[in-house]
C-alpha positions, 0 to 999 in steps of 0.5 A, a space after each residue: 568395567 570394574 574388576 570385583 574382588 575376590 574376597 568371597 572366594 575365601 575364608 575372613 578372619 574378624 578379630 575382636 568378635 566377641 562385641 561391638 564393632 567385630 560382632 557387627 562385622 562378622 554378622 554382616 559378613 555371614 550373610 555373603 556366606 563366606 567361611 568366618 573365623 571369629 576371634 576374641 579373648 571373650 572365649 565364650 561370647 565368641 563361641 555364642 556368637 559363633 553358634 548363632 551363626 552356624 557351620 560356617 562361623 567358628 570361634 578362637 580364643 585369640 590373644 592379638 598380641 600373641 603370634 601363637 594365637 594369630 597364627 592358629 587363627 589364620 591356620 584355622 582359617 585356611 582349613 576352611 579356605 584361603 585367607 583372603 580377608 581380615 578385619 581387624 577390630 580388637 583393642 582396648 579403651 584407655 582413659 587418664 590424664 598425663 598429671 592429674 590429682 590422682 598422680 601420674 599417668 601410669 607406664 604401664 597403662 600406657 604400654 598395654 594399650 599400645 600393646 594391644 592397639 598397635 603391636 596387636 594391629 601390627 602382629 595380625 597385618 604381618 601374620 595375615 599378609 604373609 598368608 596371603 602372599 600364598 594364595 592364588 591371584 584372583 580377578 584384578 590380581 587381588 590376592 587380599 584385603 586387610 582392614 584395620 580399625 583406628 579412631 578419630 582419636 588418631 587425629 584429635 585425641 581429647 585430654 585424657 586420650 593420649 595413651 588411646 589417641 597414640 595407640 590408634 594415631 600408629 595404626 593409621 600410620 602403618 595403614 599407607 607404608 602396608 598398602 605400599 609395601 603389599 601391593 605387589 603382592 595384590 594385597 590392599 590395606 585400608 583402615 576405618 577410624 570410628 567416631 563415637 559407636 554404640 558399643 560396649 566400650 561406652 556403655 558405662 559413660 555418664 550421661 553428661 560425656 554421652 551428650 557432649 560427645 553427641 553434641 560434637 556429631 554434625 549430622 547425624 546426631 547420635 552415636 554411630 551403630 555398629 550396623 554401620 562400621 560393618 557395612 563399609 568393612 563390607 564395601 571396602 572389602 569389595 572395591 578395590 580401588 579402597 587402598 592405602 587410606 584411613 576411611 573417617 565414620 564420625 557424621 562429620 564429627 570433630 573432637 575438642 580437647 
């Protein structure tokens, strides 16, 4: 008989909510009828979002890279219920070659998107873990889930990616040392690396680079709908035998330089 995790129980922390996948998640998420905080540094999209969905959706500025702002989160979180989930969604997209006839690649493009990619996703793992640790063990000892996002850039960065690919390709390495380091604990750690998504974040690519980078998904050929991401944050948090993996959601897709 399986053991069913105890994530209902309480309170679920979205990160990067305001659009895209976060979005997706938090409105998948809000139909279980958990109490959700919804953060993002888009204060008033978040708080629409947050409006949309009702009492109990409640919108947080929040600054991943600043401890001050996840812990007012988690804090917040525990006001409606224990914190039981987090799904991490926030970051930033990066584009430029390491030399190109621009220049060179710029240090400080380069330190913000690990800034925020990275040492955000880790900053949102150890302020979240150390909540969970406090709660009560639910069924199967489970005391919490953390998902957090990487990409296929982790594993096949294009030119032009390699702030981007180094920033997520650390996220799916912190993914197995957390789920090892959490479990005695009852805490499970899982990540999720995109393929291409109708998001925000490709909104403004040209034609050209949308189709070649729906030429490369074998099946099926399209961009992925955040619909989807949301749906197996949704699963993961459920089984809890999903531990210490990076889950791929590209249709079989394979990234050329």
């Amino acid at each position: 008989m399986s053991v069913r995790s105890s994530w209902t129980s309480g309170s679920v922390l979205v990160t990067g909510a305001a659009s895209g996948l976060g979005s997706a998640t938090a409105r998948r998420l809000h139909r279980d009828g958990v109490p959700l905080v919804l953060g993002d540094v888009q204060r008033e999209s978040v708080e629409s979002l947050a409006s949309e969905l009702g009492a109990s959706a409640l919108a947080v500025s929040m600054d991943v890279t600043r401890p001050e702002d996840v812990e007012a989160a988690i804090s917040s979180a525990q006001e409606m219920a224990p914190l039981r989930s987090v799904v991490h969604c926030a970051g930033v997209l990066a584009a430029a070659r390491l030399v190109s006839r621009r220049g060179i690649h710029d240090l400080d493009l380069f330190r913000r998107t690990i800034e925020v990619n990275l040492t955000g996703s880790f900053n949102v793992l150890r302020l979240a873990s150390a909540a969970m640790q406090q709660n009560e063990m639910g069924p199967g000892e489970e005391r919490g889930v953390v998902v957090l996002t990487a990409s296929v850039a982790a594993l096949e960065g294009q030119i032009g990616q390699i702030a981007y690919a180094a920033s997520k390709g650390g996220v799916a390495s912190m993914v197995l040392p957390a789920a090892r380091e959490l479990g005695k604990w009852g805490i499970r750690v899982v990540g999720v690396a995109p393929g291409a998504f109708s998001t925000p974040m490709l909104a403004g690519a040209p034609d050209p680079v949308m189709e070649s980078i729906m030429s490369q998904t074998v099946f099926p050929k399209r961009l992925g709908d955040p619909d989807e991401f949301a749906e197996i944050c949704r699963h993961i948090l459920d089984n809890q035998m999903l531990n210490g993996n990076v889950i791929r959601l590209d249709g079989a897709m394979r990234m050329p330089p």
